[in-house]
C-alpha positions in Angstrom: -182.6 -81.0 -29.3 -179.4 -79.2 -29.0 -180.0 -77.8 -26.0 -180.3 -81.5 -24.6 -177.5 -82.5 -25.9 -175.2 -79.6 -24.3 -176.9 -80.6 -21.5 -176.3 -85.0 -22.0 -180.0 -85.2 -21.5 -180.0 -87.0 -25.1 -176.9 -87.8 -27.3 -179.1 -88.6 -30.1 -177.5 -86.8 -33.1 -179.6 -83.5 -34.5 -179.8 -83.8 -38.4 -181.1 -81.2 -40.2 -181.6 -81.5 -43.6 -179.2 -78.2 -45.6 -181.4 -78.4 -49.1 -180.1 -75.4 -51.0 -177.9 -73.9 -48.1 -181.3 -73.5 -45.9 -179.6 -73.9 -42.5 -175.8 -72.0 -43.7 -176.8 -69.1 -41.4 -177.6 -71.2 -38.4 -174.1 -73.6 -39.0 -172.6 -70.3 -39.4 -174.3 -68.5 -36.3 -173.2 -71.8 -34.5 -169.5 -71.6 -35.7 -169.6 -67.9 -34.0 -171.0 -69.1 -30.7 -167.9 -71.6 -30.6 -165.6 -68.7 -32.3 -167.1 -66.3 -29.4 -166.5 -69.4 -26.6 -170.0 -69.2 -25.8 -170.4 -73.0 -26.8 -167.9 -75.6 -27.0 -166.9 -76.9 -30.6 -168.1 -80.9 -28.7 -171.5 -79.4 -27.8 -172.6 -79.2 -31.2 -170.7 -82.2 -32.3 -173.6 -84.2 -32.8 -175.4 -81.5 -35.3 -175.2 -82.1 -38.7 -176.2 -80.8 -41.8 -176.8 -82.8 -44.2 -177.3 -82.0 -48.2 -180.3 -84.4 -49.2 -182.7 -87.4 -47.5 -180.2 -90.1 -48.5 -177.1 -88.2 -47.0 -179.5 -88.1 -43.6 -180.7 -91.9 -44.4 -177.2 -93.0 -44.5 -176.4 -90.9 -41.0 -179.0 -92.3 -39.0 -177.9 -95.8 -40.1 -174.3 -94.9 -38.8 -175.4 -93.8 -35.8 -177.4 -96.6 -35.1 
């Protein structure tokens, strides 16, 4: 999904769901990629990592 997103295949925002920290080392491998100007800091705009089902209910019914 994020992959077609830095690509504008799909702008459909990638929520994953960060119970416990699960996905800190991928956020923080991400924030090295932008760091390292591998990525752009807008490419990953649209992934979020969210703390619990109702933080990620109440995304997807702000994002329409």
């Amino acid at each position: 999904m994020i992959s077609l997103a830095r690509l504008k295949v799909d702008d459909k925002p990638v929520i994953l769901m960060n119970i416990n920290g699960y996905y800190e080392p991928l956020r923080e491998t991400l924030n090295a990629m932008v760091r390292a100007e591998f990525i752009r800091a807008d490419e990953i705009s649209g992934v979020h990592f969210l703390p619990s089902v109702e933080a990620a209910e109440e995304e997807l019914r702000r994002c329409g």
